[in-house]
Steps between C-alpha positions, in 0.01 A plus 500: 500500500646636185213327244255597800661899477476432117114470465480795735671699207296345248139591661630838569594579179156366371347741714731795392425436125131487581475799680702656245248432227227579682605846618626540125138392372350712761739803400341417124168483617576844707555653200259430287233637757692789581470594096166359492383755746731755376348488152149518667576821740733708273368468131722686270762578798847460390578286798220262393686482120823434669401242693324302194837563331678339783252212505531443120908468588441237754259274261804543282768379721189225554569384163723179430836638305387200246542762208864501528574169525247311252519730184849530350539812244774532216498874401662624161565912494516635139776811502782605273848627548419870537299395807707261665556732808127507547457123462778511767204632761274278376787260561531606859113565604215256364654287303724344815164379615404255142638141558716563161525767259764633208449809287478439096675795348688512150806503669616223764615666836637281820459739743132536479467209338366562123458263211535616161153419292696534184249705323608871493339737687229704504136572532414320158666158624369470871263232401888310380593573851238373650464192285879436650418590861237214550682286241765557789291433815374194329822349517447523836111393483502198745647715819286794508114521504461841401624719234512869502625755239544843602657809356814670686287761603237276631481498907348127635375436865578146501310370815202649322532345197584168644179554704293515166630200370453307817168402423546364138709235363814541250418133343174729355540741209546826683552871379485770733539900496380828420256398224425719211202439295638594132659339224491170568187271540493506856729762588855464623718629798644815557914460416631748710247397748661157541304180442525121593461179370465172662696219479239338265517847288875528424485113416232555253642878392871357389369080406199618293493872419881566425627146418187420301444855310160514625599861602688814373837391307669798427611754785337791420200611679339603853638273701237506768198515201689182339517333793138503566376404114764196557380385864140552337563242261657258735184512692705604829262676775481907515474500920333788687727647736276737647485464871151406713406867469568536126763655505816481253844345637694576162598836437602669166602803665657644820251507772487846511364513186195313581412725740556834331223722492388504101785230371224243399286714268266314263623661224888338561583196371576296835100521591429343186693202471528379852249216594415553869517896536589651798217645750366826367663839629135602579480171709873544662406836634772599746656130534649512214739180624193285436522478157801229558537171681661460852639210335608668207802259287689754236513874423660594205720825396676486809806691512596485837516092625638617848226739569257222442717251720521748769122626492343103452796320756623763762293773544237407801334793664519433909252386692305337235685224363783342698797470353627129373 
């Protein structure tokens, strides 16, 4: 009677779990006609756009969480003692989400916690510092796939960047970020704007470039620019993180900046020496938010990490996106 009362359990929870996924796939399938029709029957409604935006959240949560788990990222924060209490919210915002991190200062700090580079500081040695920060992550080359420098200033969506880097490999020769066209052969990555190398990169950056001379001795220099003559000559990959729709992911500035009326005038220097430029104002029109990537990775200049953590993490406007 018992193994009899048993099987009874067993078919009925087969048929629970079935009808479950059907009425889920059916709920799916509801959905997707309801927007369908939606989209036919109310062109440029604003119910019609919400309802694409609440489809484009579902295909989202549709998406395996393999980002997370398969690509491990070691970041390094360049700062210095007079901005220790800002590295503190980088401390306490984005960086909690890298897989390992330390800040390379000229003074060594527990708290936050800081190496000392041992090269002075200043503006006219950050290509020391950085020398020392990947120097640093190489140590710890063969745990980490990814490595990303960024400025304490810089403000990094990790899901998003771990989403660009999902579909290459860090055994290949990989440079990513805001790329600027100038002084170098092929350009080299915005600083401020944070870029990343692959494992492959930092292997070939520290065995070859640094421990072979093959790139800048001394530590004077634009640390950005010298970083892109040296990865030149090492052959490592400049990658194109512009999303599907061309659109930039790195960001030299604060967002609002890229979508200031006027800020991205010919004539300035920005428009000149960055590789992929931003839609045209003329082009933007009113959506001025479409100059930028709804995957964007960095924004730099940021003097308010909270604000960022609150408007990217918390802030959810009701009705359209459930809260998680």
């Amino acid at each position: 009677m018992d193994s009899f009362s048993a099987s009874v359990r067993k078919a009925s929870c087969r048929k629970l779990v079935v009808a479950f996924a059907f009425f889920g796939f059916s709920g799916l399938l509801m959905v997707f006609w309801y927007g369908t029709r939606l989209s036919e029957e109310t062109s440029g409604n604003g119910l019609r756009d919400q309802v694409e935006e609440a489809l484009k959240y579902l295909l989202d949560l549709q998406v395996p969480n393999r980002h997370a788990k398969s690509s491990r990222v070691f970041c390094w924060i360049m700062t210095q003692p007079g901005n220790f209490e800002r590295a503190l919210s980088v401390k306490h915002t984005w960086l909690k989400r890298c897989d390992g991190y330390v800040f390379v200062s000229s003074e060594a700090n527990d708290s936050l916690p800081a190496v000392d580079a041992c090269v002075g500081e200043g503006r006219d040695i950050l290509w020391g510092k950085t020398k020392f920060g990947f120097r640093y992550a190489y140590d710890l080359v063969d745990k980490y796939d990814w490595f990303l420098k960024a400025d304490d200033d810089t403000y990094v969506i990790m899901e998003n960047l771990k989403l660009l880097v999902a579909d290459y490999s860090p055994k290949e020769p990989l440079y990513f970020g805001h790329h600027f066209k100038m002084n170098a052969p092929e350009g080299y990555m915005s600083g401020g704007a944070g870029y990343l190398l692959s494992q492959k990169a930092l292997r070939s950056f520290v065995e070859e470039g640094l421990n072979r001379s093959l790139c800048k001795v001394d530590n004077s220099g634009a640390e950005d620019a010298e970083m892109g003559i040296c990865l030149h000559h090492l052959n490592v990959t400049f990658g194109d993180s512009r999303d599907d729709s061309g659109h930039n992911r790195f960001f030299p500035f604060v967002a609002q900046d890229h979508m200031k009326p006027g800020h991205m005038e010919k004539d300035w220097w920005y428009p000149q020496y960055v590789k992929y430029p931003q839609r045209e104002e003329s082009a933007v029109g009113e959506n001025r938010t479409d100059c930028c990537s709804d995957k964007a990775i960095t924004f730099h200049y940021v003097d308010n990490m909270y604000f960022m953590e609150y408007m990217i993490y918390h802030l959810r406007p009701h009705g359209l996106y459930p809260i998680t």
